[in-house]
N, CA, C and O atoms as CSV, one atom per row, in Angstrom:
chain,resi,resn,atom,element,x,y,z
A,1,UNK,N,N,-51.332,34.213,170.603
A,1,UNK,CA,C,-51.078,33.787,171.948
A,1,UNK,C,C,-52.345,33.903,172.789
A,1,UNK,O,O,-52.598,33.028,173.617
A,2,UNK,N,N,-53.005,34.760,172.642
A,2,UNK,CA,C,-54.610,35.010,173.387
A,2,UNK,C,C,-55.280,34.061,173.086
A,2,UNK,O,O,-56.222,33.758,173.818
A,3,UNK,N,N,-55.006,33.328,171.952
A,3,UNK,CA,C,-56.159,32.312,171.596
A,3,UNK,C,C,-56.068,30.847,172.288
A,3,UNK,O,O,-56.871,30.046,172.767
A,4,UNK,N,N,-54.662,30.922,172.085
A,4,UNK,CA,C,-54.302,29.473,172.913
A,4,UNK,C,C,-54.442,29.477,174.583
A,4,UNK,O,O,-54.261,28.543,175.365
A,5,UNK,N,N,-54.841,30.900,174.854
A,5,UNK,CA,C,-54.894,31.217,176.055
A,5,UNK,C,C,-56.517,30.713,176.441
A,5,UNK,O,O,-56.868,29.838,177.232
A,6,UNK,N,N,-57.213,31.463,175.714
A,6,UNK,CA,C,-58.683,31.437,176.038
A,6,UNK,C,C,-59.140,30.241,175.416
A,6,UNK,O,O,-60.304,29.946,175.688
A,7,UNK,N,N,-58.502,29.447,174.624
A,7,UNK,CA,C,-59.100,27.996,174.669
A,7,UNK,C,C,-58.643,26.967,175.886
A,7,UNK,O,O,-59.384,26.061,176.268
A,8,UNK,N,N,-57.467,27.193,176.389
A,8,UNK,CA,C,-57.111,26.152,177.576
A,8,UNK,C,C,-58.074,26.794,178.642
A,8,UNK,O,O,-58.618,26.076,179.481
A,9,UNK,N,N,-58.266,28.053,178.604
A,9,UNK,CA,C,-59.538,28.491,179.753
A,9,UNK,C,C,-61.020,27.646,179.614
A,9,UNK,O,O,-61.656,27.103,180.517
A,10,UNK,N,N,-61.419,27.756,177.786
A,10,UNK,CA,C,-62.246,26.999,177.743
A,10,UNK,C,C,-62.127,25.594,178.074
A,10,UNK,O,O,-62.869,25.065,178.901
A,11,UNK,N,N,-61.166,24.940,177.419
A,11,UNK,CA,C,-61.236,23.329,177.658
A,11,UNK,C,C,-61.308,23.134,179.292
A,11,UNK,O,O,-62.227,22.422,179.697
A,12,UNK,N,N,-60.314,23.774,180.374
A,12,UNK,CA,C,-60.582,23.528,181.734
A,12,UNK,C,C,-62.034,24.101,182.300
A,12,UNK,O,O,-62.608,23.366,183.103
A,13,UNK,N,N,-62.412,24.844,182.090
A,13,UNK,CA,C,-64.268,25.513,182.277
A,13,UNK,C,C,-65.124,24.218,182.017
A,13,UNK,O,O,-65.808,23.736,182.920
A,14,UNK,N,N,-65.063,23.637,180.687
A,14,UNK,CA,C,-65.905,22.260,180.356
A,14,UNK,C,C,-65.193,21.453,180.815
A,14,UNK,O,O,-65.778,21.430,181.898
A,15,UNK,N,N,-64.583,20.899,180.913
A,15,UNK,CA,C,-64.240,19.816,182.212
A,15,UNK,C,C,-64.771,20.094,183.333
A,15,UNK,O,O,-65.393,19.145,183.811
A,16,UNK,N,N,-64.769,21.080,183.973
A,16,UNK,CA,C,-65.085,21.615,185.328
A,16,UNK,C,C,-67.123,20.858,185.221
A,16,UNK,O,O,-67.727,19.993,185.856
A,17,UNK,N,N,-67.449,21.671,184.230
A,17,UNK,CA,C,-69.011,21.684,184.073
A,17,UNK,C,C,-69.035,19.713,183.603
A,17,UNK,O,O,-69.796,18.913,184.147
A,18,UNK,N,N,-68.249,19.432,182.763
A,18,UNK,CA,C,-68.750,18.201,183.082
A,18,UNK,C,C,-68.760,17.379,184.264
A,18,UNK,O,O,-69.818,16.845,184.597
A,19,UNK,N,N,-67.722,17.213,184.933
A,19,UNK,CA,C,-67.447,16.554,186.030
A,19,UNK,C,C,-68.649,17.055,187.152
A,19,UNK,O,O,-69.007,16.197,187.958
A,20,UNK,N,N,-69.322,18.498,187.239
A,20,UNK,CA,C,-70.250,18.829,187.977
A,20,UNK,C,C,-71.618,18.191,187.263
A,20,UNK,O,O,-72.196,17.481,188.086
A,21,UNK,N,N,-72.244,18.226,186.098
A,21,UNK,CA,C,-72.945,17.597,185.812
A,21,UNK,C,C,-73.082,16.308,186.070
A,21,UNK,O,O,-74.165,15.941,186.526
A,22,UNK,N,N,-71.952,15.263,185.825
A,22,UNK,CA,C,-72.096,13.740,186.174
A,22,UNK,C,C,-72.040,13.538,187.637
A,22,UNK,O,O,-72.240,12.407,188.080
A,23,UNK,N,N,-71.673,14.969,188.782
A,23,UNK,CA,C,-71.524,14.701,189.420
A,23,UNK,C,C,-73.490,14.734,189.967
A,23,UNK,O,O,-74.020,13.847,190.636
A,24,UNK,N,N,-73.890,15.447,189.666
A,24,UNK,CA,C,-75.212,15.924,190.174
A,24,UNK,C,C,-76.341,14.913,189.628
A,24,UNK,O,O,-77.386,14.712,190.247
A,25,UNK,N,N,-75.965,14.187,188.182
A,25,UNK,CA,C,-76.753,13.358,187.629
A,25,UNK,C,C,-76.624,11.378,188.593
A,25,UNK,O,O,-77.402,10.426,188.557
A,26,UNK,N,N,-75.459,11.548,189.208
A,26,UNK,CA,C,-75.134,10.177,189.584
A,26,UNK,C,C,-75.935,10.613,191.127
A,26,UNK,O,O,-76.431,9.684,191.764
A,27,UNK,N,N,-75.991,11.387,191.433
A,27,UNK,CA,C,-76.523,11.707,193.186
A,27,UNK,C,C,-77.704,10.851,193.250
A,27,UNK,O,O,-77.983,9.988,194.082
A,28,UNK,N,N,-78.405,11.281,192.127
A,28,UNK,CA,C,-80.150,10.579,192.541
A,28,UNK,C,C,-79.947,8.794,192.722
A,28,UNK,O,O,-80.368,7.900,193.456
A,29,UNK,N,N,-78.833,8.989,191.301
A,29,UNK,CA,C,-79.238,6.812,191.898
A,29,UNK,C,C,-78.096,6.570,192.958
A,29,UNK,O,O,-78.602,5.785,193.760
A,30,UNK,N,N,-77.030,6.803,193.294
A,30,UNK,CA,C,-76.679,6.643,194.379
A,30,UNK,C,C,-77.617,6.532,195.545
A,30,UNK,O,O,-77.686,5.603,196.350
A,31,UNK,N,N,-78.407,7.758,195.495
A,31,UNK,CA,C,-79.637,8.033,196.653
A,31,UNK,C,C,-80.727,6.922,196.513
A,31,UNK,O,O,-81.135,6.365,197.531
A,32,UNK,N,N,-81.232,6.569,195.219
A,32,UNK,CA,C,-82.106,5.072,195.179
A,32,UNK,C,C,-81.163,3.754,195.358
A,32,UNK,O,O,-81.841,2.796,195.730
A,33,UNK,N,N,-79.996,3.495,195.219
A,33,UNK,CA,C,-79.623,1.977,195.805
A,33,UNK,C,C,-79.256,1.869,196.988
A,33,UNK,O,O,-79.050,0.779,197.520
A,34,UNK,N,N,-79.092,3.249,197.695
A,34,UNK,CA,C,-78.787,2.887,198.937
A,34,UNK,C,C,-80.037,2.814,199.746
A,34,UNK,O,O,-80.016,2.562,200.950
A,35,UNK,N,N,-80.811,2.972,199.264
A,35,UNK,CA,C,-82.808,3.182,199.775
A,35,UNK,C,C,-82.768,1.621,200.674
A,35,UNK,O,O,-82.115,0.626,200.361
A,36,UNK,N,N,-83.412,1.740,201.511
A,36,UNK,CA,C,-83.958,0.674,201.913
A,36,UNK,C,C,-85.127,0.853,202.802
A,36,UNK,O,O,-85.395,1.943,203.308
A,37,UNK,N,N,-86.020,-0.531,203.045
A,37,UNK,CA,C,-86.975,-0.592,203.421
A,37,UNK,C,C,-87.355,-0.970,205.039
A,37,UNK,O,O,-87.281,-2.104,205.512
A,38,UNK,N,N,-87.725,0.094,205.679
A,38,UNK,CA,C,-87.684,0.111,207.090
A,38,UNK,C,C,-88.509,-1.397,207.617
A,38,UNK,O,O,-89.649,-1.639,207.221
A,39,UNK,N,N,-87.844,-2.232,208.443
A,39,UNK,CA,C,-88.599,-3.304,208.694
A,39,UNK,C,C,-90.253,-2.789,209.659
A,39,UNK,O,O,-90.451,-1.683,210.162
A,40,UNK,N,N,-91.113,-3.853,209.666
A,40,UNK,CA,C,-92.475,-3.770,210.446
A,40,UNK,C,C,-91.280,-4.083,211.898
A,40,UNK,O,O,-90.120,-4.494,211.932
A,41,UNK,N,N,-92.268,-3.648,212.970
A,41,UNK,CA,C,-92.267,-3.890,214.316
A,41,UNK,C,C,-92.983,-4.937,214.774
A,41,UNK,O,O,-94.168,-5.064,214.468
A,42,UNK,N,N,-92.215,-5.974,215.713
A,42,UNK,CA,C,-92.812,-6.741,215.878
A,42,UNK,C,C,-92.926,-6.781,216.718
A,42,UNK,O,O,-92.020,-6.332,217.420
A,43,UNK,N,N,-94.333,-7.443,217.470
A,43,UNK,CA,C,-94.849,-7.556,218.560
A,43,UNK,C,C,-94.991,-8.612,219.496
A,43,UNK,O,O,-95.627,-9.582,219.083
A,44,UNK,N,N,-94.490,-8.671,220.827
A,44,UNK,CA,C,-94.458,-9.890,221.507
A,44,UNK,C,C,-95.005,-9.867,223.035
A,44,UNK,O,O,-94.703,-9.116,223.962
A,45,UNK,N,N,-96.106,-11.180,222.959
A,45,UNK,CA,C,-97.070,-10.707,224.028
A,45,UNK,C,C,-96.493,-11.543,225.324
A,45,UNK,O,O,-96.586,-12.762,225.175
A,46,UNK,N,N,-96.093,-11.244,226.182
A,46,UNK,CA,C,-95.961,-11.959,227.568
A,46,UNK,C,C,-97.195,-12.479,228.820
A,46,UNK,O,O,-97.373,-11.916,229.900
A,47,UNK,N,N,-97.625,-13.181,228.523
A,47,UNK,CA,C,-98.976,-13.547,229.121
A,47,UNK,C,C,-98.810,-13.651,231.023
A,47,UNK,O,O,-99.588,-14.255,231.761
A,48,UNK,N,N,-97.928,-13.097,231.328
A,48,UNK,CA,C,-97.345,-13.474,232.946
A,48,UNK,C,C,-97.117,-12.326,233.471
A,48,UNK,O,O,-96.744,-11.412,232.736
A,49,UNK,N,N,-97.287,-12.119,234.830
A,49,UNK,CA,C,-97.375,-10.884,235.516
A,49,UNK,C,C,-95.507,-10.791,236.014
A,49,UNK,O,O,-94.910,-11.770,236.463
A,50,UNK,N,N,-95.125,-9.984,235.890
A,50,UNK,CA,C,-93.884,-9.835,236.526
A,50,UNK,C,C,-93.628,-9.384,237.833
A,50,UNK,O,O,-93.937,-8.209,238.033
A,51,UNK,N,N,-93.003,-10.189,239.051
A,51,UNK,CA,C,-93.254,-9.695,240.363
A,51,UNK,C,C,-92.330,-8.065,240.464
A,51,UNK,O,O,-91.277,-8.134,239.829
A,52,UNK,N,N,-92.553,-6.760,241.101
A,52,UNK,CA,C,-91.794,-6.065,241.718
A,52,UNK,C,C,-90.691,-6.196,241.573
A,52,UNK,O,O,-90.330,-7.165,242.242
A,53,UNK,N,N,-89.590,-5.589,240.858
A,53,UNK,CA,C,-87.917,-5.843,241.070
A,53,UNK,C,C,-87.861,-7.168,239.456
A,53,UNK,O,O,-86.877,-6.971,238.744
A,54,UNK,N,N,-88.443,-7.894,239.162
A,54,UNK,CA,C,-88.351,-8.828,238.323
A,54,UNK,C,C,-88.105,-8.862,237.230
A,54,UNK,O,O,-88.576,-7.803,236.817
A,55,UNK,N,N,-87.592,-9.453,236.264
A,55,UNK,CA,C,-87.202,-9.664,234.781
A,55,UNK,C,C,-88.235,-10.800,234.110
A,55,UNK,O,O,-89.079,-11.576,234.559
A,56,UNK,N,N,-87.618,-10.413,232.577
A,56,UNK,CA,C,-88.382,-11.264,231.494
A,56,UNK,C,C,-87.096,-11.637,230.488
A,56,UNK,O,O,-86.714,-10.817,229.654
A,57,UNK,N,N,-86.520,-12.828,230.626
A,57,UNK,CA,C,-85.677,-12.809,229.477
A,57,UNK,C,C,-85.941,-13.002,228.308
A,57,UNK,O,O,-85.746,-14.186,228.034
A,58,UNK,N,N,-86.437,-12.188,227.120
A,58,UNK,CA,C,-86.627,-12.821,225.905
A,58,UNK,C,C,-85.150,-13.348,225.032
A,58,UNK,O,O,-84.041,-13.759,225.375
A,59,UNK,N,N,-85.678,-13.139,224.045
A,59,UNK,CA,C,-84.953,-13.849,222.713
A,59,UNK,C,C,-84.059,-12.969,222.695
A,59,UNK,O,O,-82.897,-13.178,223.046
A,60,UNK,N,N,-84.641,-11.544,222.155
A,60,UNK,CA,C,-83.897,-10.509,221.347
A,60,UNK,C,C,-84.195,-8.828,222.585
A,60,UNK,O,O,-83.836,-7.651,222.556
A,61,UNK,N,N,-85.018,-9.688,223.491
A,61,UNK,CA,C,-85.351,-8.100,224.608
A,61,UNK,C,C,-84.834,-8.830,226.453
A,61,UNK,O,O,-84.553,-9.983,226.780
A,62,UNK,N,N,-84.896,-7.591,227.248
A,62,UNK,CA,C,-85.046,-8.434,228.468
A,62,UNK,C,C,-85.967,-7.098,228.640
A,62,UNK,O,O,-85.862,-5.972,228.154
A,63,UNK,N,N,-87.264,-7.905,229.862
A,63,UNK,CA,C,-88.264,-6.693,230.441
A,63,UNK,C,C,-87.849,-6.699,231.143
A,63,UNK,O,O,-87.121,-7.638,231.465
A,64,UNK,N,N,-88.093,-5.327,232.077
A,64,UNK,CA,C,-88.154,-5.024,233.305
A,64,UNK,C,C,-89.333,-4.885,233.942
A,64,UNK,O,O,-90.312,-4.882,233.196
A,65,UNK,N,N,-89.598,-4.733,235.455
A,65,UNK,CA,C,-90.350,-4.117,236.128
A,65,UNK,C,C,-90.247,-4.329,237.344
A,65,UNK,O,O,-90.207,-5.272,238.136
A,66,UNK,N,N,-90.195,-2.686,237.308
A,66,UNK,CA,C,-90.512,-2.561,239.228
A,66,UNK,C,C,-91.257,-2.125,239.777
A,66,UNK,O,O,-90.967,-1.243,240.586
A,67,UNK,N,N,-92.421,-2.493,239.615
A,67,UNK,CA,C,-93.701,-2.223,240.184
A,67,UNK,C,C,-94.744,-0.892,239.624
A,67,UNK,O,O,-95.943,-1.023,239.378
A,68,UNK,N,N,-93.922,0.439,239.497
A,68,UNK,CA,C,-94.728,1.168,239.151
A,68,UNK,C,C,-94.579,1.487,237.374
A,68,UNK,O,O,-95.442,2.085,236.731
A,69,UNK,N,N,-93.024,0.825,236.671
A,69,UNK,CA,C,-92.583,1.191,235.578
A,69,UNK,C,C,-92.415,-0.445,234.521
A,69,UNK,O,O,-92.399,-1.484,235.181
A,70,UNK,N,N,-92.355,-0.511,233.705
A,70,UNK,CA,C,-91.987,-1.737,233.299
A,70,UNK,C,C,-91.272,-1.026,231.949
A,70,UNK,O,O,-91.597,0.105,231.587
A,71,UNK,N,N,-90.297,-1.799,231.280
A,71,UNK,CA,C,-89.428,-1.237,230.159
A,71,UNK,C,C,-88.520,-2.764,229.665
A,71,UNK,O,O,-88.189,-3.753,230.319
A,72,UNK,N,N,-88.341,-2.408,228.300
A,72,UNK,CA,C,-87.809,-3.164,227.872
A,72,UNK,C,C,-86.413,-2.741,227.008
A,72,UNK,O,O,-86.465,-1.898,226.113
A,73,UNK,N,N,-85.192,-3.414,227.377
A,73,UNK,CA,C,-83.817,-3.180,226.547
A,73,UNK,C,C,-83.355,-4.460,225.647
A,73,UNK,O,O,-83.440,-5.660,225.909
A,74,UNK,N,N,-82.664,-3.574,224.113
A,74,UNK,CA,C,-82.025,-4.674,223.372
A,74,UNK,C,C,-81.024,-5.653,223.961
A,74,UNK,O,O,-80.213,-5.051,224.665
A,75,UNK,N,N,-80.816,-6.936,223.908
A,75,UNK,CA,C,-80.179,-8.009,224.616
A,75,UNK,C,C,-78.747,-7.715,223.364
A,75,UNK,O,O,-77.743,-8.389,223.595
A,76,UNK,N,N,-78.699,-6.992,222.424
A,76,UNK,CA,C,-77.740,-6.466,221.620
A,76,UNK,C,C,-76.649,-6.034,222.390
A,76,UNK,O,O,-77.047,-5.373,223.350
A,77,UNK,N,N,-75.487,-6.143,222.347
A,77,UNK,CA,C,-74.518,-5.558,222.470
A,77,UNK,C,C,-74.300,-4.563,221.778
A,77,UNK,O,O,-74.051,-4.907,220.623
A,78,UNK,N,N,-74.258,-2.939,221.997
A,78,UNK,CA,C,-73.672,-2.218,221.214
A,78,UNK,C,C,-72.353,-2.112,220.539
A,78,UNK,O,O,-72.097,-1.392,219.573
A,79,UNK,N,N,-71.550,-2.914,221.162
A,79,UNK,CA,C,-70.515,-2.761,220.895
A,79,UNK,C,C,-69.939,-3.525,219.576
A,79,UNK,O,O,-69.419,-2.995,218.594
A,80,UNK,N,N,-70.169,-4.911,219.813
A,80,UNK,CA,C,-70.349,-5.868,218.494
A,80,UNK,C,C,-71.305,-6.292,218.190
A,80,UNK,O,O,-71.348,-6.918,217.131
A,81,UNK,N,N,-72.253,-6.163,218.833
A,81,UNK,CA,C,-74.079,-7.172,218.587
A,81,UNK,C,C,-73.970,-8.748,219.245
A,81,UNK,O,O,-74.784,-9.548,218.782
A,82,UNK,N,N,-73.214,-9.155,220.084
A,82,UNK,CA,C,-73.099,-10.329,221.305
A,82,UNK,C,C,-74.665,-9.973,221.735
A,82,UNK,O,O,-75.471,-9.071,221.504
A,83,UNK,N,N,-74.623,-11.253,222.524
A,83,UNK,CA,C,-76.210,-11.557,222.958
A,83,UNK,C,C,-75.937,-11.137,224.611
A,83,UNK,O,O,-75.253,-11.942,225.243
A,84,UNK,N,N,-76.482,-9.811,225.405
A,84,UNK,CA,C,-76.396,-9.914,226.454
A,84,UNK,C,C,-76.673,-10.707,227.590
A,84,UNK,O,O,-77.898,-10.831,227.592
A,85,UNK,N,N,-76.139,-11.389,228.681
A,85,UNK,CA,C,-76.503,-11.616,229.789
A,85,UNK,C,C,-77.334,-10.909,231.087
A,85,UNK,O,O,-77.059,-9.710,231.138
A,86,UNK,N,N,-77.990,-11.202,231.828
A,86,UNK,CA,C,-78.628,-10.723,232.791
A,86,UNK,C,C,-77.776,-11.189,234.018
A,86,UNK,O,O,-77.782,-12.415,234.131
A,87,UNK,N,N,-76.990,-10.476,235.039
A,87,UNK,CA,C,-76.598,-10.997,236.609
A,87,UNK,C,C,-77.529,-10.356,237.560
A,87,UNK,O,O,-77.486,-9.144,237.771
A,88,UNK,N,N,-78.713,-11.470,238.375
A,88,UNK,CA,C,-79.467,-10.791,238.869
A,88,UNK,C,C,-79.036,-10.658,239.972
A,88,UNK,O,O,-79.379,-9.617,240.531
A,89,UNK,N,N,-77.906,-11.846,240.942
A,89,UNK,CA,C,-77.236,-11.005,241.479
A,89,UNK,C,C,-76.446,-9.902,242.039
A,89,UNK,O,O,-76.447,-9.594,243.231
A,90,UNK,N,N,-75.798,-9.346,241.150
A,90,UNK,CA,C,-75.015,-8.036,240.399
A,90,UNK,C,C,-75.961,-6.595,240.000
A,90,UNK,O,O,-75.835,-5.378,240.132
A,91,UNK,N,N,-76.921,-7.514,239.463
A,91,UNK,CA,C,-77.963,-6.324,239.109
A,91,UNK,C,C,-77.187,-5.603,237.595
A,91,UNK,O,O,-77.345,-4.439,237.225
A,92,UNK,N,N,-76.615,-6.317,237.124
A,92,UNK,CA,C,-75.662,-6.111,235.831
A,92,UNK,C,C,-76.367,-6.405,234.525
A,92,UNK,O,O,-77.100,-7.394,234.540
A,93,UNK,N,N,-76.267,-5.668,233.310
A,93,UNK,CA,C,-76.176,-6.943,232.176
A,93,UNK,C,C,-74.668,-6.825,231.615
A,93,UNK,O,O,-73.987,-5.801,231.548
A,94,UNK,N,N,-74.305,-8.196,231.211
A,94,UNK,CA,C,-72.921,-8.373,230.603
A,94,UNK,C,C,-72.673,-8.891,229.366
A,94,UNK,O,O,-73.224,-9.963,229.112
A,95,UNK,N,N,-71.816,-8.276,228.337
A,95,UNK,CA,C,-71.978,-8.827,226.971
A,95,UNK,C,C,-70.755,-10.322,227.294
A,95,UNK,O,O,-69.564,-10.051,227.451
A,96,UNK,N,N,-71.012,-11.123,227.327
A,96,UNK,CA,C,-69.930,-12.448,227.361
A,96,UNK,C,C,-68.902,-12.144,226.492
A,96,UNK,O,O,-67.862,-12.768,226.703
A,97,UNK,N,N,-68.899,-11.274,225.474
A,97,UNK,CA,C,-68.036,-10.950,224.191
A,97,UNK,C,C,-66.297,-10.376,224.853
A,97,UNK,O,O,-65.162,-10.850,224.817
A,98,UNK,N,N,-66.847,-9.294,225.342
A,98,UNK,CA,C,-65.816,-8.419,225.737
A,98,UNK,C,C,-66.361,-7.480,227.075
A,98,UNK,O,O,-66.141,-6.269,227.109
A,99,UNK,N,N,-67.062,-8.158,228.112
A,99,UNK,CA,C,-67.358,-7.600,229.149
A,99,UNK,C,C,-68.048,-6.036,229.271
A,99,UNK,O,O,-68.049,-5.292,230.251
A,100,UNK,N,N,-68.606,-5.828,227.979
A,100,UNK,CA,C,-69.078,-4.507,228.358
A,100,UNK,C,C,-70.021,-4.764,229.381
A,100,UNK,O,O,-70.445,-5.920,229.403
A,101,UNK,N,N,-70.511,-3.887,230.337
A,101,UNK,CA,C,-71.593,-3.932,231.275
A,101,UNK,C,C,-72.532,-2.674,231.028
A,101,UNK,O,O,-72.132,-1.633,230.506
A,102,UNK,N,N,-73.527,-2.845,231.364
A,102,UNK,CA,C,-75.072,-1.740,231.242
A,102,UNK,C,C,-75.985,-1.768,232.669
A,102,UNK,O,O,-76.487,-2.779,233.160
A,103,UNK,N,N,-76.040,-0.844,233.027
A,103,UNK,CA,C,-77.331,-1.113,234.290
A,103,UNK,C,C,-78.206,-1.712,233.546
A,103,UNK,O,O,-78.173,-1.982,232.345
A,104,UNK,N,N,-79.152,-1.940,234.503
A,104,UNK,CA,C,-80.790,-2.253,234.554
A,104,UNK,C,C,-81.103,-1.084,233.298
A,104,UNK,O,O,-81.256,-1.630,232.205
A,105,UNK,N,N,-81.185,-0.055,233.283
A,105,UNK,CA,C,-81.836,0.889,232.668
A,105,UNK,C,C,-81.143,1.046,231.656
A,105,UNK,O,O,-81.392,2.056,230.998
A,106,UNK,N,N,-79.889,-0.002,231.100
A,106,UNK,CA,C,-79.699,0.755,229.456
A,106,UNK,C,C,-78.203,1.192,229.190
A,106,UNK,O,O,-77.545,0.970,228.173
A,107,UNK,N,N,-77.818,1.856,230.319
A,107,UNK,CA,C,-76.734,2.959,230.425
A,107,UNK,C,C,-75.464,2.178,230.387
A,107,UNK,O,O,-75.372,1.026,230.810
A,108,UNK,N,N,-74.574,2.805,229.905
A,108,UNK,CA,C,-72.778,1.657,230.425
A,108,UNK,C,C,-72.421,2.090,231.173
A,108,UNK,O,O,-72.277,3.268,231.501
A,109,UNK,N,N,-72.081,0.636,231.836
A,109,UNK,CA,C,-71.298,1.242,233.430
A,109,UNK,C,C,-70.057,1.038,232.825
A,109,UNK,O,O,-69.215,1.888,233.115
A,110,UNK,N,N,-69.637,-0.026,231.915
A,110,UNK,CA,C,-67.692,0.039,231.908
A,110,UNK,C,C,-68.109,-0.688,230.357
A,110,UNK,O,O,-68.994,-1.444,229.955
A,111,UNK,N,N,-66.747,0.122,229.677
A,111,UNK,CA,C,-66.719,-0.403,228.194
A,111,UNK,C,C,-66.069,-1.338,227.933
A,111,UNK,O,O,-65.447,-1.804,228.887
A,112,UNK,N,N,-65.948,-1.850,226.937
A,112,UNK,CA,C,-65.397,-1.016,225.401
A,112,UNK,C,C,-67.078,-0.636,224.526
A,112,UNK,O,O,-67.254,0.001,223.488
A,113,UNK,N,N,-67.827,-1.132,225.188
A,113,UNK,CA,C,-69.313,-0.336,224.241
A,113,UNK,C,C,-69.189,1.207,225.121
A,113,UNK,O,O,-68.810,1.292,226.289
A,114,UNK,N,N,-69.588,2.311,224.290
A,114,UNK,CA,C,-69.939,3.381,224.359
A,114,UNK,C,C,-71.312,3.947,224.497
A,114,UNK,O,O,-71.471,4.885,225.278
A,115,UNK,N,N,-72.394,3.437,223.769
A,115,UNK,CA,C,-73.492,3.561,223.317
A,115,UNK,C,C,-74.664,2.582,224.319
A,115,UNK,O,O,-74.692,1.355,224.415
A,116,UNK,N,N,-75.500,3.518,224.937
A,116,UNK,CA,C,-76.322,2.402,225.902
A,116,UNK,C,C,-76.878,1.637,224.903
A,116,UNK,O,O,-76.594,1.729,223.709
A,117,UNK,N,N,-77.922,0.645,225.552
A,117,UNK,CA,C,-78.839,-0.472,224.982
A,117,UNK,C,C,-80.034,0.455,224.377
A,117,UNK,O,O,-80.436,1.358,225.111
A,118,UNK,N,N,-80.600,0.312,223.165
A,118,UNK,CA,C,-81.867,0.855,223.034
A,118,UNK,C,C,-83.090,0.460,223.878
A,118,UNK,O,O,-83.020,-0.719,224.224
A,119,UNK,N,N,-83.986,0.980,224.230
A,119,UNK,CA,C,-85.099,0.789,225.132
A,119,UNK,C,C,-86.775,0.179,223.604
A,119,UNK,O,O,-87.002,0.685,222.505
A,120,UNK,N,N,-87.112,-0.361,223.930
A,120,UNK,CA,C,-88.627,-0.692,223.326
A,120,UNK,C,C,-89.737,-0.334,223.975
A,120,UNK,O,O,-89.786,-0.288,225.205
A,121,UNK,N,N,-90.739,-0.043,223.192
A,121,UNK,CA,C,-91.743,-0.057,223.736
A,121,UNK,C,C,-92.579,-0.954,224.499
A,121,UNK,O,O,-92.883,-1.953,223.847
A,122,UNK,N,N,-93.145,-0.913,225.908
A,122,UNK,CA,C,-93.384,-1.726,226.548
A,122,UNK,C,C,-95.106,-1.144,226.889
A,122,UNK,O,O,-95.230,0.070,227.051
A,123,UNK,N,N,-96.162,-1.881,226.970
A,123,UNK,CA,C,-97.397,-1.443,227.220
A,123,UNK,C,C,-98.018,-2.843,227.877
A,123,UNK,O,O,-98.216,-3.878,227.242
A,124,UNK,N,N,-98.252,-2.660,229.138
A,124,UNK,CA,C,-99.092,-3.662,230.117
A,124,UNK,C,C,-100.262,-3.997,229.878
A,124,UNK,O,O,-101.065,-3.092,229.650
A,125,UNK,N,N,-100.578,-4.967,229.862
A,125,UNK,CA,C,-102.443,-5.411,229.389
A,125,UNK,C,C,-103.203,-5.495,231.038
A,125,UNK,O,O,-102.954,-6.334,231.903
A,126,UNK,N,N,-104.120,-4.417,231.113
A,126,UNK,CA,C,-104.516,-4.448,232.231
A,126,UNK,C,C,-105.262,-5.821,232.451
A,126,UNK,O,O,-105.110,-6.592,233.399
A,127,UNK,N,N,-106.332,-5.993,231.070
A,127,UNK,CA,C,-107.137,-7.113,231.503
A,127,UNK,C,C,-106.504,-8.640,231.471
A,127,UNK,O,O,-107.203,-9.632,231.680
A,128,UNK,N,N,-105.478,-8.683,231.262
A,128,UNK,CA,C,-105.063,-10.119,231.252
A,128,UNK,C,C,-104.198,-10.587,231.866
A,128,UNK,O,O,-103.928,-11.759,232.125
A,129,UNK,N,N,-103.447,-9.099,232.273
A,129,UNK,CA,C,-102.029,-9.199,232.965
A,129,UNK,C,C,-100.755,-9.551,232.782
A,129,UNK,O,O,-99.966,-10.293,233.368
A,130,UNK,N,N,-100.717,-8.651,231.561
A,130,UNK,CA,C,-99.088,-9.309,230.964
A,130,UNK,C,C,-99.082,-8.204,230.104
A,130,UNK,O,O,-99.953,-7.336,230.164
A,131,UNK,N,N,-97.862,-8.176,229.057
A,131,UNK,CA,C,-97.488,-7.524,228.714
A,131,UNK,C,C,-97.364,-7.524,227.218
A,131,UNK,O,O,-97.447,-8.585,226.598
A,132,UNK,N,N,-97.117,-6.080,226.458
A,132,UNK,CA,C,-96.720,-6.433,225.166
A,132,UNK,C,C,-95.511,-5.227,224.650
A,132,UNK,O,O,-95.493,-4.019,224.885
A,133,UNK,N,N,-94.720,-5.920,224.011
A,133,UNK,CA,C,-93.527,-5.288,223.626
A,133,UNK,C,C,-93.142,-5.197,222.297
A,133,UNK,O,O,-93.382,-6.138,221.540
A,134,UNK,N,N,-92.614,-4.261,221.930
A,134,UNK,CA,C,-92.778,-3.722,220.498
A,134,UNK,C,C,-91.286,-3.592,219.755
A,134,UNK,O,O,-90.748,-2.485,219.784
A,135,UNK,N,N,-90.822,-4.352,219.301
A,135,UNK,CA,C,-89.335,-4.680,218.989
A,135,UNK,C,C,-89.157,-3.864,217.533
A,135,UNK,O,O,-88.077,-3.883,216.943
């Protein structure tokens, strides 16, 4: 009776150790196919001075600047990835999707997005007078 005892101990022990082995051997390639390759940043030059209070609508950014700051936010919707609107009346941006809204600076004023707009890097060209932004 001890024997049949201490072999079902053994057979469940090696199961145990196998299932931990395949478990520890599958980690690494799990960890290489999910790898991916961080895209380059791309750079986009605005050759135009922006007045005080004023915008830049790009493609995939809108700039800001108000005189002493200039900044740039994703035209992304956090919420689904919709292409934001600018109300310069309002002083709003609005996703057309599902009305999320964001100040000027990023932040949500009313959802269903949770998550502000990401900000880019924005750097002014003194000598030419415009701008470059780093997506």
């Amino acid at each position: 009776m001890a024997d049949t005892t201490n072999s079902k101990f053994s057979s469940t022990k090696r199961r145990f150790l196998l299932i931990c082995a395949s478990l520890a051997a599958l980690y690494p390639i799990v960890r290489f196919l999910r790898f991916s390759i961080p895209r380059k940043p791309r750079i986009e030059e605005i050759n135009k001075v922006i007045p005080a209070g004023g915008y830049h609508l790009g493609s995939d950014y809108i700039l800001f600047d108000n005189g002493e700051k200039a900044w740039a936010l994703s035209r992304r919707c956090t919420h689904l990835g919709c292409t934001i609107n600018f109300h310069q009346k309002k002083n709003i941006l609005e996703c057309p999707c599902h009305q999320s809204r964001f100040s000027p600076e990023g932040r949500v004023l009313h959802g269903p997005a949770k998550t502000p707009l990401p900000h880019y890097k924005v750097e002014r060209l003194k000598d030419k007078g415009g701008y470059l932004v780093t997506i």
